[in-house]
MIVEX-148780 format. One record per residue: residue in one letter; x, y, z of N, C-alpha, C in turn. Coordinates in pm, 1 decimal. Atoms other than C-alpha are relative to their C-alpha. Layout:
 resn     n.px     n.py     n.pz    ca.px    ca.py    ca.pz     c.px     c.py     c.pz
    A        X        Y        Z        X        Y        Z        X        Y        Z
...
***
This chain:
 resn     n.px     n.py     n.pz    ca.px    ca.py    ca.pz     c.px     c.py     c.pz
    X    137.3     33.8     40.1  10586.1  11099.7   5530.3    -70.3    -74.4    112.9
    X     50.4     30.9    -45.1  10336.7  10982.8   5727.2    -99.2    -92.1    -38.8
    X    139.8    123.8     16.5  10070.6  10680.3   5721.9    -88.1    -54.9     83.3
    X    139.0     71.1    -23.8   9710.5  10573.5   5769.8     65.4    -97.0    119.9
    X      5.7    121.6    -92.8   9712.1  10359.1   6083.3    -95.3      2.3    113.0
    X    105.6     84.7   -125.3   9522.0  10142.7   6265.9    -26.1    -31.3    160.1
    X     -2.0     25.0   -119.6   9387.2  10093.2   6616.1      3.2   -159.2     -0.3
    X    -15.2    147.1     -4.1   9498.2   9706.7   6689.5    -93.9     34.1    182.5
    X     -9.3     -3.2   -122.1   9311.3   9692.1   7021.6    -72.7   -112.6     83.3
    X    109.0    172.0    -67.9   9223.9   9345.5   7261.4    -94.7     90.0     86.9
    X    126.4    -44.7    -82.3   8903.8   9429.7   7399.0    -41.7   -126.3     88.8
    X     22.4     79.4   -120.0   8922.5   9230.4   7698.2   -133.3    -12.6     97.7
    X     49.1   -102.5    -90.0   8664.4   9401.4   7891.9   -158.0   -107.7    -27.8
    X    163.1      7.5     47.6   8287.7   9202.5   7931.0    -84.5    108.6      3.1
    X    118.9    -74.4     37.9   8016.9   9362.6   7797.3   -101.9     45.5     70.9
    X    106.9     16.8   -140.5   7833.4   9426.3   8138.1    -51.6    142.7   -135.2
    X     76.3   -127.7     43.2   7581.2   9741.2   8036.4    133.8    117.7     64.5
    X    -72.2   -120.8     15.0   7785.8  10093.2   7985.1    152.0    -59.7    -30.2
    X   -145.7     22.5    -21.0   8094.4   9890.6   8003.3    122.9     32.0   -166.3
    X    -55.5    -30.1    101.7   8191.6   9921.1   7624.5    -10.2    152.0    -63.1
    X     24.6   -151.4     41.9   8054.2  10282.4   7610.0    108.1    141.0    -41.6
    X    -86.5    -71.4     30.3   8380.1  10455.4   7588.7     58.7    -34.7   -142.5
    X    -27.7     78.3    135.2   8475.1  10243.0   7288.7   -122.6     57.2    -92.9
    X    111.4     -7.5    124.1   8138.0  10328.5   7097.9    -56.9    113.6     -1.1
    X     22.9   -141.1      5.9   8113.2  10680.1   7174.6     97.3     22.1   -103.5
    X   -144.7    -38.9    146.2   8477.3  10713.4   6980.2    -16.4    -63.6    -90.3
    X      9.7     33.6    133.5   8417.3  10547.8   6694.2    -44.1     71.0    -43.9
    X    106.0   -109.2    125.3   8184.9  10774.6   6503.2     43.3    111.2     13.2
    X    -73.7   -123.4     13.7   8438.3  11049.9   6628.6     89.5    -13.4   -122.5
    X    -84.6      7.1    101.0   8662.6  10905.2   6370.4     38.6    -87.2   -110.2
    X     34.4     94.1    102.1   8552.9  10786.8   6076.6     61.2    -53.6    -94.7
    X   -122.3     65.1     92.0   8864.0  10773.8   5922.5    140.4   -106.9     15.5
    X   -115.9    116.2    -44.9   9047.5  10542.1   6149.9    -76.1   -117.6     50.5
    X     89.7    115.9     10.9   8978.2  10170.0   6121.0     44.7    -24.2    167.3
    X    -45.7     29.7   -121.2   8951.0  10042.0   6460.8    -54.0   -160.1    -30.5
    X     -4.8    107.4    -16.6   9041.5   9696.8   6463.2     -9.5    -94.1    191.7
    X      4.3     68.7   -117.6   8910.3   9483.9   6783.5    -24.3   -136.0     18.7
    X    -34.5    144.5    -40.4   8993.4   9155.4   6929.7   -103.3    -25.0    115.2
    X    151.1     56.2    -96.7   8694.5   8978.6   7070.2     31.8   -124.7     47.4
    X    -58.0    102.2    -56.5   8715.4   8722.3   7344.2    -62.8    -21.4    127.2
    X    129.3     28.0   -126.4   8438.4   8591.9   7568.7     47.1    -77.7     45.6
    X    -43.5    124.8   -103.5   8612.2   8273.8   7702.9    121.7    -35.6    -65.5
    X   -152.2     76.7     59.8   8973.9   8248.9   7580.6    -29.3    -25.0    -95.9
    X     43.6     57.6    134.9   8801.9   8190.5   7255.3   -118.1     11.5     31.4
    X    119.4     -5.5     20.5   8491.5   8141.0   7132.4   -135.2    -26.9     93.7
    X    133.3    105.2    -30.3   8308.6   7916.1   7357.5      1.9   -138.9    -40.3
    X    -23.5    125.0     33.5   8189.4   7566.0   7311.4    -17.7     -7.6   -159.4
    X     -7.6     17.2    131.2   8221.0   7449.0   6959.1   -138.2     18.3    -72.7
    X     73.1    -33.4     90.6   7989.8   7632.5   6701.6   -166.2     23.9    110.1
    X     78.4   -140.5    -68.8   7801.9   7859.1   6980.0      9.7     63.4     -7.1
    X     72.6   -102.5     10.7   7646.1   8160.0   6955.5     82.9     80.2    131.3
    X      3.5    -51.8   -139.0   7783.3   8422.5   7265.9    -99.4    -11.7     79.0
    X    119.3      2.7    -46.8   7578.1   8491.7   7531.5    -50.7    147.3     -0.2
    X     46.1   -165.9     86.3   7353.8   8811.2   7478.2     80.5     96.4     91.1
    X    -79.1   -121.2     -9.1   7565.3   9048.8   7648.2     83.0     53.0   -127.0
    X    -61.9     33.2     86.8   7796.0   8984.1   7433.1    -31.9     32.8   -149.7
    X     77.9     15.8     68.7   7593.2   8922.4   7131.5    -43.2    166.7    -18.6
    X     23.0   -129.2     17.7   7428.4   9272.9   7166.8    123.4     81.5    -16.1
    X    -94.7    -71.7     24.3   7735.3   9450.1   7211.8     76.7     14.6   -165.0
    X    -63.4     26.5     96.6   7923.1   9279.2   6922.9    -94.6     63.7    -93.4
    X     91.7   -105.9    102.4   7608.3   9428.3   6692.8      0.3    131.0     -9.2
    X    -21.7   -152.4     12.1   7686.5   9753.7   6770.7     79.3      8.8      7.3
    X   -110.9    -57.4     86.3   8006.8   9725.4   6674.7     43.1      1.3   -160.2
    X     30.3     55.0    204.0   7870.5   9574.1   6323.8    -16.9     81.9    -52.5
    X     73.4   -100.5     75.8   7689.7   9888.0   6274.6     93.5     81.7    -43.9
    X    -80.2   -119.0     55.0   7999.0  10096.5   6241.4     94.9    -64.1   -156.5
    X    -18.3     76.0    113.7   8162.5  10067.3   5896.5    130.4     -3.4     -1.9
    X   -148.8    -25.1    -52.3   8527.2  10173.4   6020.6     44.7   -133.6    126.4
    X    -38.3    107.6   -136.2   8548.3   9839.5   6285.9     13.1   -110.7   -109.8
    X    -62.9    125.1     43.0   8708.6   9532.9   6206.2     -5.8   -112.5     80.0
    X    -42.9     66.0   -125.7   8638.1   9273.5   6439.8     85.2   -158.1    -42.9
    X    -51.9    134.1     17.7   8879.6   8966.3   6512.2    -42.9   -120.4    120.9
    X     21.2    106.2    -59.3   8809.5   8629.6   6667.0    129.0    -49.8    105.8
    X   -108.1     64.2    -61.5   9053.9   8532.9   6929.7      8.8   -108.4     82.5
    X    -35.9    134.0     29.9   9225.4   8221.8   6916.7    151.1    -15.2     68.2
    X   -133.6     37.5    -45.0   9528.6   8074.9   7119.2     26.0   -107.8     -1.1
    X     12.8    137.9     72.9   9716.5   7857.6   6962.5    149.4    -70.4     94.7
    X   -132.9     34.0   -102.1  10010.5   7835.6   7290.3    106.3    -58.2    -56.8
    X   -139.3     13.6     35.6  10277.9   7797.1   7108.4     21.3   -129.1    -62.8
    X     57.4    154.7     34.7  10152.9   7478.0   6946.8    -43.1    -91.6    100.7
    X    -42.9    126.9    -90.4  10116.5   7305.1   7234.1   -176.7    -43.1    -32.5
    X    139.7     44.4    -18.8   9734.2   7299.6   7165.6    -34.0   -105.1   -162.1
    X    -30.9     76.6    147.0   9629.1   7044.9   6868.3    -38.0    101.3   -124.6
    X     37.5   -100.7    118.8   9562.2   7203.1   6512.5   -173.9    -53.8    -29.3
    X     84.5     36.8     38.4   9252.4   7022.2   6505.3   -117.9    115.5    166.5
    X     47.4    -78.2    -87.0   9120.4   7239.3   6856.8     11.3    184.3    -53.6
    X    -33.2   -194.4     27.9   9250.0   7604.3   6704.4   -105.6     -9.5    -89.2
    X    115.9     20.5    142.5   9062.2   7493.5   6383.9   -142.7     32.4     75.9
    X    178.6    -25.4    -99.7   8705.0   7443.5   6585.9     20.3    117.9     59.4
    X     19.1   -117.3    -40.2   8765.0   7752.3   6712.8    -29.9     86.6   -127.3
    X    -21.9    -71.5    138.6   8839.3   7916.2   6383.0   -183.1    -32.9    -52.5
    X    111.1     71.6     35.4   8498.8   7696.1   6278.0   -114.4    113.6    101.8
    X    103.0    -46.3    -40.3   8312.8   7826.9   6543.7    -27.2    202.1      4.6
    X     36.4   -140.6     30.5   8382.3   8235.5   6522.5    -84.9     -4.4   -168.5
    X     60.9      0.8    109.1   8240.6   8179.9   6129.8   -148.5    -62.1     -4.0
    X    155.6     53.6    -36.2   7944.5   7988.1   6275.5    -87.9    134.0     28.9
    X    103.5   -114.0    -26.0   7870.9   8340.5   6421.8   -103.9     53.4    -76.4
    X     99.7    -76.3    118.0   7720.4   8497.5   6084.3    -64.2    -99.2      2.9
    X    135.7     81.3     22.2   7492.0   8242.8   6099.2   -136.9     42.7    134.7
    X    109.9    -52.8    -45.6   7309.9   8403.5   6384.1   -130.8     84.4    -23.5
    X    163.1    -30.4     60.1   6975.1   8469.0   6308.2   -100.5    150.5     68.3
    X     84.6   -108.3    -15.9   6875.1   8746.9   6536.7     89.0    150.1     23.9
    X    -93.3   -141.0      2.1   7173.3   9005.0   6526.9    145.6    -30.2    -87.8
    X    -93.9     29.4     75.4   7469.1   9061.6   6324.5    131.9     -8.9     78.4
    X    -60.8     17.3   -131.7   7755.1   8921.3   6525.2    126.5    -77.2    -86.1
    X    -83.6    112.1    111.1   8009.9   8774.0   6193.9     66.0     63.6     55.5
    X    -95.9    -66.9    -10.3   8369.3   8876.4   6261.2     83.5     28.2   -142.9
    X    -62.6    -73.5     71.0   8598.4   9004.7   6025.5    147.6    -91.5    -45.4
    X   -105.4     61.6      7.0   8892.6   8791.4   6092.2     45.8    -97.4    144.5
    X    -60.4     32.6   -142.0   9120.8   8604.2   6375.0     50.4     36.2     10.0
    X    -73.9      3.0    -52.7   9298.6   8664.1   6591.8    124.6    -79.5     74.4
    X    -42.5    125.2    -52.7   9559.4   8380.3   6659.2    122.8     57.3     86.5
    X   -127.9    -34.6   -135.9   9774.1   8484.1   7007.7     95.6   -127.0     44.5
    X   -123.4    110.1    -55.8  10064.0   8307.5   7153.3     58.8    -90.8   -147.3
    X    -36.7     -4.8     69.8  10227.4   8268.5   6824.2    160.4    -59.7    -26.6
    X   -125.2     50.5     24.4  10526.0   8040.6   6740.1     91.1    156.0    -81.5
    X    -50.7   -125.0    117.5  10797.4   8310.4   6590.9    150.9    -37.6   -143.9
    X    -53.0     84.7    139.9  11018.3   8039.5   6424.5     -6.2    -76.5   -110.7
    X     91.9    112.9    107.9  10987.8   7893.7   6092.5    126.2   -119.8     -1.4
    X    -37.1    127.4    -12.1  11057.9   7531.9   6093.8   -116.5    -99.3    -63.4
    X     -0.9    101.2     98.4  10988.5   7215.6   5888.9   -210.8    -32.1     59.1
    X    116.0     11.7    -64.2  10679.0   7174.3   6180.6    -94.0    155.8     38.6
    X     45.2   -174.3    -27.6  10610.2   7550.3   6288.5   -100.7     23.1   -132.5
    X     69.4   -101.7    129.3  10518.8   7604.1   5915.8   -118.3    -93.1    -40.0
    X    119.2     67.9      3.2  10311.5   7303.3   5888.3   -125.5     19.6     75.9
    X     76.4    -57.5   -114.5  10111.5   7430.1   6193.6    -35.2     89.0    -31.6
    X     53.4   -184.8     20.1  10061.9   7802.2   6133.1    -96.7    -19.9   -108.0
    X     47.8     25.1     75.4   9997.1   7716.2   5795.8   -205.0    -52.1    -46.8
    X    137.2     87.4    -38.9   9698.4   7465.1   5874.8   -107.0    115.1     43.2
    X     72.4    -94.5    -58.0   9576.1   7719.5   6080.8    -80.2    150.5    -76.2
    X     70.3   -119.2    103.7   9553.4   8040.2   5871.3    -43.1    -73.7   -115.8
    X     57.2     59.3    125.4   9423.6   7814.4   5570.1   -144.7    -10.7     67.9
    X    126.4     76.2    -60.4   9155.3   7726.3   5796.4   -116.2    156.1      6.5
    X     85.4   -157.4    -58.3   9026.0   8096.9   5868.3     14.8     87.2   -146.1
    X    -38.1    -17.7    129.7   9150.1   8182.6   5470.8   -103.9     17.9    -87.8
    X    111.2    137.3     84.2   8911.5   7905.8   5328.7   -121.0     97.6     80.6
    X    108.8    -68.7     44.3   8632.1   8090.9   5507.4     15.0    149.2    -19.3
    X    -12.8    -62.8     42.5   8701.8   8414.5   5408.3     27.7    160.7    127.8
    X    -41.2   -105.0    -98.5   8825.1   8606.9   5734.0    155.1     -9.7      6.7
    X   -163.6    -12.5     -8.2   9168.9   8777.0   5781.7     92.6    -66.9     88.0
    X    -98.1     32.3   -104.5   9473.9   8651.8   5957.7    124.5     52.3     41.5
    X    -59.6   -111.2    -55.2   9616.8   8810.2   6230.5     81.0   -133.9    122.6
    X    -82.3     62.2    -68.1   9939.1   8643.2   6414.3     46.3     95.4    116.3
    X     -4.2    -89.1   -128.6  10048.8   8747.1   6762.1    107.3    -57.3     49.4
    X   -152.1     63.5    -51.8  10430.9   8636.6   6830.2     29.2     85.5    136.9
    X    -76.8   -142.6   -102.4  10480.3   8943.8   7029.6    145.3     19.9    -22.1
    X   -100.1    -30.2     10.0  10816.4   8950.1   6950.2     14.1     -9.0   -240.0
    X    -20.0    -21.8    214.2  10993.4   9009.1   6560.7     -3.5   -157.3    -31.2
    X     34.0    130.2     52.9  10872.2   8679.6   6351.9    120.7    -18.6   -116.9
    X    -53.6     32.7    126.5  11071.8   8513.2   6074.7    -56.2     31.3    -83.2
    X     42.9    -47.4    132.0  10978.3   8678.0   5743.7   -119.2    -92.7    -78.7
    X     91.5    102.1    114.5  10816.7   8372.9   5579.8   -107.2    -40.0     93.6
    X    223.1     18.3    -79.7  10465.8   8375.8   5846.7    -33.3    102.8    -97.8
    X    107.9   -119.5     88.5  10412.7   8709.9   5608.6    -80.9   -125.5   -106.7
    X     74.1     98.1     78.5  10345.2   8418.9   5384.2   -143.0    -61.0     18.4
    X    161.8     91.3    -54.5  10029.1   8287.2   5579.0    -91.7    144.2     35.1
    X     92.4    -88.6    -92.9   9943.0   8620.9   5792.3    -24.9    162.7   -100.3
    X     55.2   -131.8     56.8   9759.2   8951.0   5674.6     98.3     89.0     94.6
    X   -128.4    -97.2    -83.1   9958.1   9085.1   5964.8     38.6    -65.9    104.6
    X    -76.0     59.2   -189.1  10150.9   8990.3   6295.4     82.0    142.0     35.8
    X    -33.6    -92.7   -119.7  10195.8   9155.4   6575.9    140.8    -26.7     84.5
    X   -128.0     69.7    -16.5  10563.8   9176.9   6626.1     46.5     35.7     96.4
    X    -79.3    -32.6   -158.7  10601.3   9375.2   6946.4   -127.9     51.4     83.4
    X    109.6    -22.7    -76.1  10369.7   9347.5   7213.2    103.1     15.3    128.3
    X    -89.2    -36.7    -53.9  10532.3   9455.1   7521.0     -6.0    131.7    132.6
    X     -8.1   -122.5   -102.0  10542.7   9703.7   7880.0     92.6     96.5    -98.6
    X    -91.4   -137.8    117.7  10644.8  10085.6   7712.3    106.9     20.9     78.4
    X   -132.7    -72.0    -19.5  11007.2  10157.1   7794.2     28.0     94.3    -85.8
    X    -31.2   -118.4    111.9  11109.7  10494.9   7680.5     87.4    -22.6    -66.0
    X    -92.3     13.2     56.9  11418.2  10343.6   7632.1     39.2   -114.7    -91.6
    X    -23.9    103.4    130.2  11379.2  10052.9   7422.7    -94.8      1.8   -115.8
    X    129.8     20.2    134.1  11014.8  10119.1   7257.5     81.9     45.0   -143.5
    X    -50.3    -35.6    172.3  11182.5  10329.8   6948.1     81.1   -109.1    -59.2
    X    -36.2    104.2     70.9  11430.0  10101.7   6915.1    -49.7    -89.0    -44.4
    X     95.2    137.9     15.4  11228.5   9773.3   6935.5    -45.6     12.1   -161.6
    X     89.2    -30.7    112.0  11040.6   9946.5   6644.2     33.2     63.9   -121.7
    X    -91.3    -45.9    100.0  11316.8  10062.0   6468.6     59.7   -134.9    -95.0
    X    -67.8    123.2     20.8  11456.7   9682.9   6460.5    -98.9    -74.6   -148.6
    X    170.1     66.7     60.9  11101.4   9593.6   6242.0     32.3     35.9   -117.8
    X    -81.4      0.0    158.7  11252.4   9563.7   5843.5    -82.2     93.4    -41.1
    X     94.7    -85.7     67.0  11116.7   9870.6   5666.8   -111.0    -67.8   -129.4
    X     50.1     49.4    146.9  10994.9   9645.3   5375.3   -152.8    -89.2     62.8
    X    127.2     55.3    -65.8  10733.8   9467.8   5652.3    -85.8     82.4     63.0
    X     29.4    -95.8   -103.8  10610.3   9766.4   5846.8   -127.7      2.6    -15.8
    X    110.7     -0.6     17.5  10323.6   9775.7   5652.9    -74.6   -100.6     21.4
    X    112.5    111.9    -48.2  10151.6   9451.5   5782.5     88.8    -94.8    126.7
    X    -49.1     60.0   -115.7  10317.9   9439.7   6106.8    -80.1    146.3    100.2
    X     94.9    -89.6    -58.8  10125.6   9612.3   6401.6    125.5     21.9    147.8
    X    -59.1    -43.5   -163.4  10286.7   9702.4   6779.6   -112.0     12.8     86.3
    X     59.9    -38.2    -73.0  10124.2   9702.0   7095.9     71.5     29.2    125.8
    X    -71.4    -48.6   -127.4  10273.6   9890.5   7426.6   -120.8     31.6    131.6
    X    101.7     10.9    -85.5  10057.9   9837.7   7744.2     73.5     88.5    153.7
    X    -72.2    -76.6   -109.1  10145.7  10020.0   8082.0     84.5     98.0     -0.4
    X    -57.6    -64.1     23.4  10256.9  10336.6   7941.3     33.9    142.4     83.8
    X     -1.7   -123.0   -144.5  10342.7  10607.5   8229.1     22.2    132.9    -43.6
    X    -54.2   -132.1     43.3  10464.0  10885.4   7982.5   -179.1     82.1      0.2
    X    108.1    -98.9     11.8  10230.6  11211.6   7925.2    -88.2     32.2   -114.1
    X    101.3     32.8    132.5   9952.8  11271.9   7674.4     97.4     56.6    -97.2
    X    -52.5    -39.1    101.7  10217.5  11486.0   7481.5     92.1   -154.7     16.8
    X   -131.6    114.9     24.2  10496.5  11187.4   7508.6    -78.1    -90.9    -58.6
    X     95.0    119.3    106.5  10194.9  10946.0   7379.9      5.6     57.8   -129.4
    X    -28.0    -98.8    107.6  10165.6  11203.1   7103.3    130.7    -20.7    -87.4
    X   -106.2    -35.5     50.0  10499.4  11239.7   7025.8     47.0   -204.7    -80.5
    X    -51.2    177.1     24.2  10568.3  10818.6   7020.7   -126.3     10.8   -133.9
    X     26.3     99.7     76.8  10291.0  10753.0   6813.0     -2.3     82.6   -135.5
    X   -135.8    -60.4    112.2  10433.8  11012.1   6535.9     26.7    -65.6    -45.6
    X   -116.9    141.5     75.9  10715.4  10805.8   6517.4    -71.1   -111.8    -42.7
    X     60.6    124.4     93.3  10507.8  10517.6   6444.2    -73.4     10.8   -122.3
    X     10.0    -19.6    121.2  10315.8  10687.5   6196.0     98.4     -9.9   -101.8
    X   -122.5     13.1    100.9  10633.5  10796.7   6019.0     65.7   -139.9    -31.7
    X   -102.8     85.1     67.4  10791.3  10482.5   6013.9    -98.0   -154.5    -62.6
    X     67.4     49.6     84.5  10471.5  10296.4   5824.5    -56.8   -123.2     79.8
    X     77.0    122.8    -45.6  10318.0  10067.0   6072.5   -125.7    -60.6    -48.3
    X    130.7     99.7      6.0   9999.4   9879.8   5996.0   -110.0     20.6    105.2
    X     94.4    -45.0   -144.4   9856.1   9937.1   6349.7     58.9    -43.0    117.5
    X     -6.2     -9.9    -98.1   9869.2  10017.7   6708.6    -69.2     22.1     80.8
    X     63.3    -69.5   -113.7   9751.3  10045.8   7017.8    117.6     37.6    124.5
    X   -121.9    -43.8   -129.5   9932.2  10220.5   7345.1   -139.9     71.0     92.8
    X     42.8     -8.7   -127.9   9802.9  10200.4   7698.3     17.8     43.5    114.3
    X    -34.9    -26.9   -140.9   9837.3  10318.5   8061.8    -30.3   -153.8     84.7
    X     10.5     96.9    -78.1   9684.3   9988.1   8172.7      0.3    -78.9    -82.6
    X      5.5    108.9     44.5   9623.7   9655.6   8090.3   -118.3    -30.1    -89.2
    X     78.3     32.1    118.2   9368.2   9490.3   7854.7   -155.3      8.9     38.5
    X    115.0     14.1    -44.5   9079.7   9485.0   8057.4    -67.0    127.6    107.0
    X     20.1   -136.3    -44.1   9028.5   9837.2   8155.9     48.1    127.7   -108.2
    X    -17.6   -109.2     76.0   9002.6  10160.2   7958.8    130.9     81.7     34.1
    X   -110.3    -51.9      0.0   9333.2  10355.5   7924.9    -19.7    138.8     39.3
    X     -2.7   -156.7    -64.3   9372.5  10710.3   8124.3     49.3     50.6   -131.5
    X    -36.4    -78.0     68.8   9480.9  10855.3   7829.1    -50.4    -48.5   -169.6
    X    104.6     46.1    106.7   9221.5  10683.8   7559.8    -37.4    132.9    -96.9
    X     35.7    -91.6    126.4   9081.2  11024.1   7384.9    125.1     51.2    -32.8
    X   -125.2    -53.5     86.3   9438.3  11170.8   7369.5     76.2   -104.1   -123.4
    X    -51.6     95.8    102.0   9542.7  10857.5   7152.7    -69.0    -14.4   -138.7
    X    112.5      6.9    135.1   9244.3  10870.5   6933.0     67.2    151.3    -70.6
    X     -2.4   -127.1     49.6   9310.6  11225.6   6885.6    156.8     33.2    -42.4
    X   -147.7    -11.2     49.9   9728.3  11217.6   6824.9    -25.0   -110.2    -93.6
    X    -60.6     78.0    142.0   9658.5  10915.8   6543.3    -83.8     60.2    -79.2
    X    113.5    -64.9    116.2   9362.2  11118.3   6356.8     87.5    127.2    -52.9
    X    -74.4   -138.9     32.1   9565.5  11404.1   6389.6    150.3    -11.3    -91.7
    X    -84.3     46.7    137.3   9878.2  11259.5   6238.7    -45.7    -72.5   -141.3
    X     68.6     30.6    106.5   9687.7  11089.2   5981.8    -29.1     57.7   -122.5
    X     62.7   -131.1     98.4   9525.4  11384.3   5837.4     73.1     55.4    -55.6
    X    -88.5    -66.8     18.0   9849.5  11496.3   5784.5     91.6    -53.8   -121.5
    X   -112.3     82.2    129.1   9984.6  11202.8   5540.9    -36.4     28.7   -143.0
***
């Protein structure tokens, strides 16, 4: 069997003019796959309970308009090392966005990267704090361990991202095999620097359909440049999709 899945994808990339144009041409090719994107003008938001600046700002509105986008707020919370009272004001200030007055620019959810992946007496007090904070106003939460988390963050997070990671042919399946069938569905993958061929992209993200992920993205490059093999990816998850 096969399943519905999602584009998880960090949209690194500023908003100069044309620069998001490959992104907003494909959307309205495929209206049936949510494309979830991670927004991130300065390591976060900005200064506390600002507005972007209009590059930005414009762009993010025309990703409002589509009804298949999801956008997330991204938030790094380094592994605690940062206080809970600094992640919070961040959290504070992506929800300040919908309050902009001359374009629609709310997000959808966070994004909280650099992600403790053990639970502990303090870990859980922390995380906790955190997704309550983004909960309470009514956006999703999205954890980013990069590696497999202890079971009990499902408790706080809508999803985490349990393998972020350069694509090895020879460990990706596994890696993603290791991922408990009973979580699959609100755990996502991301594989960046992928060298295989548009059929071998094809063929991998199959397997991820079949084995019930939540969402993915898979790259040739890094986060801040469009992927050589971008429409073949759109077009191998619509195409398995259609099929579940």
């Amino acid at each position: 069997m096969l399943y519905p899945l999602s584009v998880l994808l960090p949209l690194y990339i500023y908003p100069k003019p044309l620069a998001w144009n490959w992104l907003l041409s494909t959307i309205p090719l495929y209206p049936s796959t949510t494309y979830t994107l991670i927004i991130n003008p300065s390591s976060g938001p900005g200064a506390f309970n600002s507005f972007p600046d209009p590059s930005y700002t414009d762009a993010i509105a025309s990703l409002n308009a589509f009804d298949n986008v999801h956008l997330l707020g991204y938030v790094d919370t380094a592994y605690m090392h940062r206080s809970v009272d600094d992640v919070v004001a961040e959290v504070d200030t992506y929800n300040h966005w919908q309050a902009n007055p001359s374009e629609d620019i709310h997000m959808h959810g966070i994004f909280f990267d650099d992600c403790v992946s053990n639970w502990n007496t303090s870990t859980s007090e922390f995380m906790s704090t955190i997704a309550s904070s983004a909960h309470q106003a009514n956006l999703t939460v999205t954890f980013n361990p990069g590696v497999i988390a202890d079971p009990a963050f499902f408790a706080l997070a809508d999803n985490i991202l349990m393998i972020e990671d350069t694509y090895d042919a020879s460990k990706a399946l596994p890696s993603i095999e290791s991922i408990p069938t009973n979580q699959r569905s609100r755990s996502s993958v991301i594989f960046h620097h992928f060298p295989g061929s548009a059929t071998d992209q094809s063929t991998f993200v199959r397997e991820i359909l079949k084995k019930g992920f939540n969402s993915l993205y898979i790259t040739t490059k890094d986060y801040v440049s469009q992927s050589d093999l971008w429409a073949q990816f759109n077009a191998a998850i619509s195409a398995g999709t259609s099929l579940s």
